[in-house]
C-alpha positions, 0 to 999 in steps of 0.5 A, spaced: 285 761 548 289 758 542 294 765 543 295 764 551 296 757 550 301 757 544 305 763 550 305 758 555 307 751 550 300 748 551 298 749 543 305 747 538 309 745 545 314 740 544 318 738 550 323 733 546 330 734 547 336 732 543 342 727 545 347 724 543 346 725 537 352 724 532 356 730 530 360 728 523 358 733 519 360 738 525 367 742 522 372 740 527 374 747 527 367 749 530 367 744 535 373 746 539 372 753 537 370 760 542 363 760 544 361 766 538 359 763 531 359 767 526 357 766 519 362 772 515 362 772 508 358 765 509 364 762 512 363 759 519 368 761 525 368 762 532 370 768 536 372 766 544 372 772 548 378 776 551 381 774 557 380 777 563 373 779 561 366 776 562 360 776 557 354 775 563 349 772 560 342 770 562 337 765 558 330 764 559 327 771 561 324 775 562 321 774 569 316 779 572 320 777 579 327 774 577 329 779 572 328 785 575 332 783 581 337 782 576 337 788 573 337 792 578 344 788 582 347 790 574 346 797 575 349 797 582 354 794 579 355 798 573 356 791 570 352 790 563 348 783 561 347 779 554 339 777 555 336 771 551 329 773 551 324 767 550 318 771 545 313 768 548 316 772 555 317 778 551 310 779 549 307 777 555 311 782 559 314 788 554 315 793 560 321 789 563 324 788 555 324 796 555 327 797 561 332 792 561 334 796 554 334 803 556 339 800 562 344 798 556 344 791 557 344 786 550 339 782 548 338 776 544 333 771 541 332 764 545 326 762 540 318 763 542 317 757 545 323 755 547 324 749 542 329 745 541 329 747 533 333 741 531 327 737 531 323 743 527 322 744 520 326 749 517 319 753 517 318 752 524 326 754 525 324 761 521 317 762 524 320 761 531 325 767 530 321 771 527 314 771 532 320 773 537 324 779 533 316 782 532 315 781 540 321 784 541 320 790 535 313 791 539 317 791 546 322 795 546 323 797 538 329 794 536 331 786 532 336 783 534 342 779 531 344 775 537 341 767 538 342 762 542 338 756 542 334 752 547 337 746 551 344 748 547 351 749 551 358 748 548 360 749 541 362 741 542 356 739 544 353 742 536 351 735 533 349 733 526 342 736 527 343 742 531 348 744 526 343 745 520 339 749 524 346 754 525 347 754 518 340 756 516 340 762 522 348 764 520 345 765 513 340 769 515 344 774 519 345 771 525 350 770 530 350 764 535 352 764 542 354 759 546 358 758 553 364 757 555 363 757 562 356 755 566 354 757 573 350 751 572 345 756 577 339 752 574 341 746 578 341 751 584 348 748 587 348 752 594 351 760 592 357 758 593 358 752 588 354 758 584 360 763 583 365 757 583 362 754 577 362 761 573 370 763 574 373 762 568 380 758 569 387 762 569 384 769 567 381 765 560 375 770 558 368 767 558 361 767 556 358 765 563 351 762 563 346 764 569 338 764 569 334 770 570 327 766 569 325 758 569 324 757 575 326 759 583 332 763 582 333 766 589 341 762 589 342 766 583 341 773 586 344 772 592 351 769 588 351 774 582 353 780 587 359 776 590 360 773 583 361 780 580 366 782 586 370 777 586 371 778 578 373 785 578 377 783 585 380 778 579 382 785 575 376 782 570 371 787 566 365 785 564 361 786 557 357 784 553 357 778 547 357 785 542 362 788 546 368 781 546 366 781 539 368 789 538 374 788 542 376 781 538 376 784 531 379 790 534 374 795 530 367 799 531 362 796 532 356 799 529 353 803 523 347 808 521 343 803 524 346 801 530 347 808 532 340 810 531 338 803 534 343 803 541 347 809 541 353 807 537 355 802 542 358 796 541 356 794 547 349 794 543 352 793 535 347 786 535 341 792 535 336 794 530 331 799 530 326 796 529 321 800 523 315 800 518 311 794 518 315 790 522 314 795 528 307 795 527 306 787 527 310 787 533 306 792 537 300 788 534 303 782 537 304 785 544 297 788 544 294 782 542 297 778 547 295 782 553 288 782 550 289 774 551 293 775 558 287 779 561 282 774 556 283 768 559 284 769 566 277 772 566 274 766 561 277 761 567 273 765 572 266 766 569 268 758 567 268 757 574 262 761 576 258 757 571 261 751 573 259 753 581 253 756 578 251 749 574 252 745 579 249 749 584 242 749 580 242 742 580 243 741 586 239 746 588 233 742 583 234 736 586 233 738 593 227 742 591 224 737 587 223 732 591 221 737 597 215 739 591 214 732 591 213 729 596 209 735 598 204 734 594 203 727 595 202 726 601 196 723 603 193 728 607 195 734 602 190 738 599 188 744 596 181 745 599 175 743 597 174 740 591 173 744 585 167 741 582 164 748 578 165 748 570 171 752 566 172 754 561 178 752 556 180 756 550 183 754 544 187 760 540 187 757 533 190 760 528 190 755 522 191 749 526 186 745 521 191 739 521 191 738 530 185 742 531 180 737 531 184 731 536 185 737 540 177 738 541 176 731 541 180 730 547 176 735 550 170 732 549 171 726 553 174 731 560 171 729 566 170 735 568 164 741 566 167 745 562 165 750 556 170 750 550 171 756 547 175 756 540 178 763 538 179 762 530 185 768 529 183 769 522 185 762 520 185 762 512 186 754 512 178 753 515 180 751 521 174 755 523 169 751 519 173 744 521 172 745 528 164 748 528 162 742 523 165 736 529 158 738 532 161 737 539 157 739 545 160 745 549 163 747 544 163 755 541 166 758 536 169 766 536 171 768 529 175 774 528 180 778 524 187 776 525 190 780 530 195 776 534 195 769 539 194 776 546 187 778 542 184 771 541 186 770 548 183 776 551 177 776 546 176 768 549 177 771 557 171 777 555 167 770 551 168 766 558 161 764 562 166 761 568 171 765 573 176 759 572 179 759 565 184 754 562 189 755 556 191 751 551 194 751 544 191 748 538 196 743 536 196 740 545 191 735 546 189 733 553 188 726 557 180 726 560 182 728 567 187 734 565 183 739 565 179 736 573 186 736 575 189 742 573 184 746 577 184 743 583 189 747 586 186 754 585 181 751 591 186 755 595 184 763 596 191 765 594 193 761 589 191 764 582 194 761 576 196 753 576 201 751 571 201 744 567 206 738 564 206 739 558 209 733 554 212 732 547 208 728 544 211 726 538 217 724 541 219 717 536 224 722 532 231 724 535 229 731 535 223 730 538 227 725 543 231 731 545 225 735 546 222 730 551 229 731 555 228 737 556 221 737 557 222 733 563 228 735 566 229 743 564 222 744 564 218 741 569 224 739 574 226 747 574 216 748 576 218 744 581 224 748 584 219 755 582 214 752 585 217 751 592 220 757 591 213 761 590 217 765 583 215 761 577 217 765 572 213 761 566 205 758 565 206 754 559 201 757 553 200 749 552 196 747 559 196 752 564 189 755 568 187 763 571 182 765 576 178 769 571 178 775 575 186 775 577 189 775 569 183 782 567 186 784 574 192 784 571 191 788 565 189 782 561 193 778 556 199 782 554 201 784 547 207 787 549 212 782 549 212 775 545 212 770 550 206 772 553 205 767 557 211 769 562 209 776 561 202 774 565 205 769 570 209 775 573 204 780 573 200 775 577 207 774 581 206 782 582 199 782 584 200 778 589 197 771 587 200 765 588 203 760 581 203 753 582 205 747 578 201 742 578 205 736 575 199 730 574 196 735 570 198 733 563 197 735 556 201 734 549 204 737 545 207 737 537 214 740 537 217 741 532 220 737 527 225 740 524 231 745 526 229 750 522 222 749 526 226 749 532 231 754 532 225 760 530 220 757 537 227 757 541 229 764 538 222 767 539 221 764 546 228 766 548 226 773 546 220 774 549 222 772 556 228 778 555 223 783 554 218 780 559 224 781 564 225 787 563 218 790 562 218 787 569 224 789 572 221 794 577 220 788 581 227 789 583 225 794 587 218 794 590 216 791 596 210 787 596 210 780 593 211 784 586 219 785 590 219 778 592 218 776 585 224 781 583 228 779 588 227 772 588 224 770 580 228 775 577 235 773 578 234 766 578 230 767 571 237 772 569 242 767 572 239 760 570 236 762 563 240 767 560 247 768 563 249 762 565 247 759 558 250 765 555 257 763 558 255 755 558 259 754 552 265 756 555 265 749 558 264 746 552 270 750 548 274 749 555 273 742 554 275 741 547 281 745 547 284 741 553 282 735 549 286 737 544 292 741 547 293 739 555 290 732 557 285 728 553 284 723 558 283 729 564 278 732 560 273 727 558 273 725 566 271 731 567 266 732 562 263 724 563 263 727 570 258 733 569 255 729 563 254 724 570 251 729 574 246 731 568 244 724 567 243 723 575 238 729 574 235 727 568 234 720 571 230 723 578 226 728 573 224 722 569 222 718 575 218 724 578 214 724 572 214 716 571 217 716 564 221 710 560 229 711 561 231 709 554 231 716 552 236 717 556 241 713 551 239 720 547 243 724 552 250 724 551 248 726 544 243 731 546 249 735 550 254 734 544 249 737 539 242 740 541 244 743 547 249 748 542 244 750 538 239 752 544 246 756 547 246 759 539 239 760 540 240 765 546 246 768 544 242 769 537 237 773 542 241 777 546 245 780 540 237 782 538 236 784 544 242 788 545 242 791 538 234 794 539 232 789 534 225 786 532 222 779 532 215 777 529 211 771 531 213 766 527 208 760 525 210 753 526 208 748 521 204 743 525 202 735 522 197 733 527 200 727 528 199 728 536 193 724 539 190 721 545 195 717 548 193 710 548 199 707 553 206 708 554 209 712 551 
């Protein structure tokens, strides 16, 4: 982005031009001098060309549309041209510089950027030469010694400042040309004011001016052929800045390296093969370059793709959500009779001596029946002994060997005494009615597994705040959408409920992956059940605290679901319910949980760079704008959930800081994906801190 926007002046681009400045140090000599400035022996002179001949010379290309035509118009008329070639058109279009060479036409070095240079260090002065004599280099081979600068005309129009910059080249090997005669084309006069403006007066030789790039050039090509006419009508011959200077000095032009670079032609004597590491570089610069003009085309379309995508999915969320709700709150809305049997809930506990015993204590007060099944997975922090001595009733604990969070699951489904079993993670903590609600909807013979709202339940630190955002909007907001569309991708491992019958139908709980939770949620899909969110249902959760926390639970999260989706991706082409899901979930789930964040950033580094280097007010309109929309979302999300705005405050920073490292998080895993790589199950270190909640939160 930063070389594609340095090509086109977005990045180092200065617009400033020079005038009326004071031209005292400027010899009067140069002033009124011939439009060829050389420097021989260090001592300023001009050169004026013979007369009877015309220097053609064109500034500002190449072009992709106008400097071909013009070539082509020369080569009819078997007329040559001096070119002074901008290095940022040059790079971006080698083919054309080649062409305009092997034609025999002169070319010289206009600057990179098309600066003015008597505002730029001499640093500036000498990186602009140089970036363009390398694009040139890369282009067609050569270097050139030919200059003309920038928004220059007349030798009398050299001032103080501009003469510095003269002095500086000339040392350096440089001839400057400048005009005598200027067609002033780019003005677009009509074609007949053209050809006039470039004839010379009295058979006076001149250096003509005419544009082959800069814009609309169309009066240009249709008054080169008549200007050429009429010149050799006027018994003019044409050559070029190299040839009038050959012709001047009444000698050969040319040496070893100029036959070698051009032929031994004064036409081309300002040519120099170009080798060694210059060439190299310059071949670099060019490749470099068509890199970026296929780069960043193909970045704006996947930015728009993303936009289109991102704001599809909100409004998508937006409309679904509140069809979920007010759906499921209708008056009459019911899932069948009431589920009033007993449940089991197991709780997989692997050291979880800090939250364990708020976790069954918020079970013990359910107000549904339930049995309490705590799995201890090889624990070395006596979570086991700590959850047997509470003596609570209903509570059994299974201990075994430390085999992973699937097993304790599975041995907990086989332990089970009813056909409805609920999860739930050691460190969540449930409201009394949570576990009545949650199985409310497996009332309904279709429905096989029920999802929760899990809620972040030690929310009062920023990162906690942040979480709780996400929870809300991403998570919940995104089980409403899921819902209605019969594809919900994800149980969370917090709260959720199964027909018994329906996960040991499924093969049970998969060690395969390490979102297991996704895994069995879309082998229920496949099966033919009916996944459902449950919003009321509510349950607490202890996030991490730390990024270092966070990063390794996203890291694995977003892994897991990656080797979810593909352990399924057959889906895609069964018929059935497993192919609904594969047609409908699957590429919902790739596109707004992978793709879309993998290429979200570009949004982000599109809006920085065109803060920094095009329009920093645009930009932060438009980023406000979509920042705006996700606030609109956030706000609905909250007010489903009956949640305080206030933490909406946190949001802007939320964008500007979590939400970059949850992209990193993912792109860190597709780069484990992708390179075959493996993740373990990593612990997270839990305070306990989360417990019932007593009032708002």
């Amino acid at each position: 982005m930063l070389l594609d926007g340095y090509l086109r002046a977005e990045v180092g681009g200065d617009q400033r031009v020079r005038t009326g400045a004071s031209a005292d140090d400027v010899p009067e000599e140069i002033l009124e001098g011939g439009p060829i400035l050389t420097f021989p022996g260090g001592q300023a002179t001009t050169l004026s060309v013979p007369d009877k001949t015309i220097a053609l010379t064109f500034d500002d290309g190449p072009d992709p549309t106008w400097t071909p035509k013009v070539l082509q118009i020369l080569e009819e008329y078997d007329v040559p041209g001096t070119f002074f070639l901008v290095g940022s058109m040059i790079a971006r279009y080698p083919d054309l510089v080649e062409d305009l060479v092997e034609q025999g036409n002169e070319v010289g070095i206009h600057t990179f950027t098309h600066v003015d240079l008597s505002y730029q260090s001499a640093s500036r002065v000498t990186r602009e030469m140089e970036q363009t004599q390398l694009a040139l280099a890369g282009a067609a081979g050569i270097t050139t010694t030919l200059f003309r600068a920038p928004y220059s005309s007349k030798t009398d129009a050299i001032d103080d400042y501009s003469w510095e910059v003269y002095q500086q080249l000339g040392q350096d090997g440089y001839t400057s040309v400048f005009i005598d005669t200027d067609s002033e084309d780019w003005k677009q006069p009509g074609v007949s004011k053209i050809v006039e403006g470039a004839t010379p007066e009295d058979g006076e030789g001149a250096s003509v001016l005419f544009h082959d790039s800069g814009g609309e050039r169309e009066q240009t090509i249709e008054a080169l052929p008549k200007y050429i006419e009429k010149m050799k009508a006027k018994g003019y011959t044409f050559t070029t800045i190299s040839g009038a200077m050959a012709e001047q000095q009444q000698q050969p032009a040319g040496g070893p390296a100029d036959a070698a670079a051009g032929g031994g032609d004064p036409l081309q004597a300002s040519h120099h093969r170009a080798t060694g590491t210059t060439l190299y570089e310059g071949k670099a610069l060019v490749a470099a370059v068509a890199v970026a003009e296929w780069t960043v085309p193909a970045l704006s379309a996947g930015l728009v793709v993303v936009g289109v995508a991102v704001m599809g999915r909100f409004g998508l969320m937006l409309v679904l959500a509140r069809r979920h709700s007010r759906q499921r709150n209708r008056r009459r809305f019911s899932w069948g009779p009431p589920v009033t049997r007993p449940v089991s809930v197991i709780v997989p506990a692997y050291n979880e001596k800090e939250c364990i015993e708020n976790t069954l204590r918020s079970l013990a007060v359910s107000t549904h029946p339930i049995e309490i099944i705590v799995v201890d997975d090889g624990s070395t922090d006596g979570t086991a002994d700590l959850a047997e001595s509470l003596g609570l009733p209903s509570v059994r604990v299974i201990r075994q060997q430390n085999a992973g969070k699937p097993a304790a699951l599975n041995h907990g489904i086989r332990s089970a005494r009813h056909d409805i079993v609920v999860m739930m993670d050691g460190d969540t903590v449930f409201e009394p009615d949570t576990v009545r609600r949650l199985v409310q909807p497996l009332a309904d013979p279709e429905v096989g597994a029920v999802a929760g709202n899990a809620k972040v339940g030690n929310r009062r630190t920023l990162i906690g705040a942040w979480q709780h955002i996400e929870y809300v909007m991403g998570f919940n907001l995104d089980r409403r959408m899921y819902d209605v569309l019969r594809c919900m991708p994800t149980i969370p491992g917090a709260i959720g409920a199964f027909r018994r019958e329906a996960v040991l139908g499924a093969g049970g709980m998969s060690e395969d992956t390490l979102a297991e939770d996704t895994d069995i949620t879309i082998a229920l899909h496949r099966a033919g059940w009916r996944v459902v969110y449950e919003e009321h249902a509510r349950a607490w959760t202890e996030a991490p605290r730390t990024l270092r926390q966070l990063w390794s639970q996203r890291y694995r999260w977003s892994y897991g679901t990656m080797q979810a989706l593909w352990k399924h991706r057959k889906s895609l082409t069964d018929k059935g319910p497993s192919g609904r899901f594969g047609r409908v979930g699957m590429p919902l789930v790739v596109l707004f949980q992978v793709v879309t964040p993998v290429f979200a950033p570009l949004i982000d580094l599109f809006t920085v760079y065109s803060m920094i280097f095009i329009d920093f007010r645009a930009a932060l309109l438009a980023w406000c704008a979509v920042l705006g929309v996700q606030l609109v979302c956030a706000a609905y999300a909250f007010r489903l959930d009956r949640e305080r705005y206030r933490y909406l405050l946190m949001m802007p920073l939320q964008q500007l800081a979590y939400r970059q490292m949850m992209y990193l998080v993912l792109i860190h895993s597709c780069v484990t994906a992708l390179t075959g790589g493996r993740l373990r199950w990593q612990k997270l270190k839990r305070t306990g801190e989360v417990g019932m909640p007593t009032g708002p939160r």
